[in-house]
N, C-alpha and C positions, 0 to 999 in steps of 0.2 A: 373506531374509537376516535374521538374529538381531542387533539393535544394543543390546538390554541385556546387559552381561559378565555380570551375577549371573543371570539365565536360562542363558546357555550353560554358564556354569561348573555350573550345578545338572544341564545336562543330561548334559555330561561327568561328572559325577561318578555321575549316574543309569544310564550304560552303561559306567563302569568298577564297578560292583556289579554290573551283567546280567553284564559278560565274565565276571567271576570266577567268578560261579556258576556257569555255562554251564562254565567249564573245569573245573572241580569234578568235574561231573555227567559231563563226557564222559571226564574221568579216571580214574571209577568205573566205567567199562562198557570192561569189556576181555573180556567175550566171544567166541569168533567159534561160529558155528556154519552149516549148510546150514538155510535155511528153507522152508518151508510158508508160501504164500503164497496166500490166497484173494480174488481181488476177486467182487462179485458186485452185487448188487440192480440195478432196476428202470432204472438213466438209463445213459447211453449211456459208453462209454472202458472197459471192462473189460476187452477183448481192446486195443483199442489201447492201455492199462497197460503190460499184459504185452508187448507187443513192442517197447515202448522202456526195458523194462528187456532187451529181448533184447539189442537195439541197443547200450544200455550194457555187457552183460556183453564180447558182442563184441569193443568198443572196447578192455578189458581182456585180448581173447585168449582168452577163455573160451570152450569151445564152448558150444553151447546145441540142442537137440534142441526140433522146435515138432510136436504132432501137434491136429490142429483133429477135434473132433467137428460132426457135424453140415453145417459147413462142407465146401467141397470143390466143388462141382458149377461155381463159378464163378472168372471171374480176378479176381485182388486185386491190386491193388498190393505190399504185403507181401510177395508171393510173387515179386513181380518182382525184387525188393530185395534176398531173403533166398538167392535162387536164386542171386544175382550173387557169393555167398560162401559155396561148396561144403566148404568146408576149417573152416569157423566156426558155421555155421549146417544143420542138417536140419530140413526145412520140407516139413511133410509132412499135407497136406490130405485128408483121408481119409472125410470125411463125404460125404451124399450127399443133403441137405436137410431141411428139418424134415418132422418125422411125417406135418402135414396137406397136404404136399407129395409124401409119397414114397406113403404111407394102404398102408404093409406093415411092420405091426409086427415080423412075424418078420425081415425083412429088414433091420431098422433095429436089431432087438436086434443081427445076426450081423453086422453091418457095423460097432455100439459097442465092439463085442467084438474084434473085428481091429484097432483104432484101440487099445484098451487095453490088447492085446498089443502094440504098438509103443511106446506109453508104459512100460511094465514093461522090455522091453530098453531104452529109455532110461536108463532110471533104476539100471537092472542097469552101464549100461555107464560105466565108470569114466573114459572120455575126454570123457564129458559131461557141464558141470559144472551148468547148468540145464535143468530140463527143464518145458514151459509146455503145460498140458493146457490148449486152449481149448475153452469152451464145453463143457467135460465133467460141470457140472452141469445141463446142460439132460439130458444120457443119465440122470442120478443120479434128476434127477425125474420123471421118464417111467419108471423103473425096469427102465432097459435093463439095466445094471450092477447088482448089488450093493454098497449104499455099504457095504459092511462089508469088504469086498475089499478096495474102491479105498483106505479109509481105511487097514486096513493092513499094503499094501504101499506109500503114500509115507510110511508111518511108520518101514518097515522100510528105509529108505536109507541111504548110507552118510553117514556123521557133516557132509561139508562138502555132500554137494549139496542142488541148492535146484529145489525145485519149484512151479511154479505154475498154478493151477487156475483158470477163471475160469466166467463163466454166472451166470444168474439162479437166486435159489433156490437157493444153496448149504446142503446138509443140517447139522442141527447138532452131527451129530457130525464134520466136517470141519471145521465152524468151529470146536469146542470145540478140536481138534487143531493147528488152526494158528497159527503164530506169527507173522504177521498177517493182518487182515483186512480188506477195506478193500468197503464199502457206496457203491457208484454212487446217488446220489437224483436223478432227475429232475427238472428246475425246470419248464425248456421244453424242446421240440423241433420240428423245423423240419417233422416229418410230419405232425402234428396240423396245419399251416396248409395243407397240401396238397403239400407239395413233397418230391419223391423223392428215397428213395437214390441221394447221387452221386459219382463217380470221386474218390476224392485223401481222401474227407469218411468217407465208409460205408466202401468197396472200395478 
């Protein structure tokens, strides 16, 4: 509790200057546009980013198309969730584990490849107004894909959709291309002390 008046007063008047600028700045930005949305680097939430902004377009009505590289061989939560809202969400796991997991590169290229044909009709398809490539910089760097493809065809979209791309090692010319980016840094995490991926946390 604040019981000198001339602090409060000072403080009042120091967030009636924030408010005003703040409305200034948001008065100046009347753009809207569909975005390119990359999260990526090394610490953990880049795919779970992206599915609560799924969640939020959702909540708006919006559909939203999810095709998971790599991903797929196991049950997710997410998938429980997204399943539950056929009419809003296509949730569509299509990977079949990492490289030193599956150890058949031709298999891993032909199966990135079917995943990013259903990303491109996504993105083709005008009833869907997000569409969230996860983990499809992990295929980018393994050089399953061509980044010169992927980049563009989510260039080549139509004006309002928005797409989002996540995985580590995002290439730079996706970053150069996207209209945001957002770098995961690892502080801690709870593997390094020994303790396994768990239901509700990881999957």
């Amino acid at each position: 509790m604040i019981d000198d008046p001339a602090a409060e007063a000072r403080h009042a008047e120091k967030m009636q200057r924030i408010q005003a600028a703040r409305r200034d700045m948001m008065a100046s930005k009347t753009g809207e546009k569909g975005l390119l949305i990359v999260h990526t680097g090394p610490g953990k939430g880049k795919s779970t980013a992206a599915f609560g902004m799924a969640v939020r377009a959702m909540g708006h009505g919006m559909k939203v198309g999810i095709v998971q590289f790599v991903k797929g061989a196991m049950t997710t939560g997410e998938r429980a969730i997204f399943d539950a809202f056929p009419d809003l969400v296509s949730f569509c796991p299509m990977g079949e584990g990492f490289t030193w997991d599956t150890q058949d590169r031709a298999r891993d290229i032909a199966v990135a490849r079917t995943a990013w044909d259903e990303v491109r009709r996504m993105i083709a398809d005008p009833a869907i107004a997000m569409v969230i490539a996860d983990e499809l910089n992990i295929v980018l760097r393994y050089g399953y894909l061509p980044v010169e493809e992927v980049v563009a065809a989510v260039m080549d979209r139509a004006p309002m959709k928005h797409v989002v791309v996540t995985g580590r090692n995002a290439p730079p010319s996706l970053i150069d291309a996207a209209d945001l980016v957002t770098e995961m840094t690892q502080v801690k995490h709870p593997f390094r002390g020994g303790i396994k991926a768990q239901a509700g946390i990881e999957f």
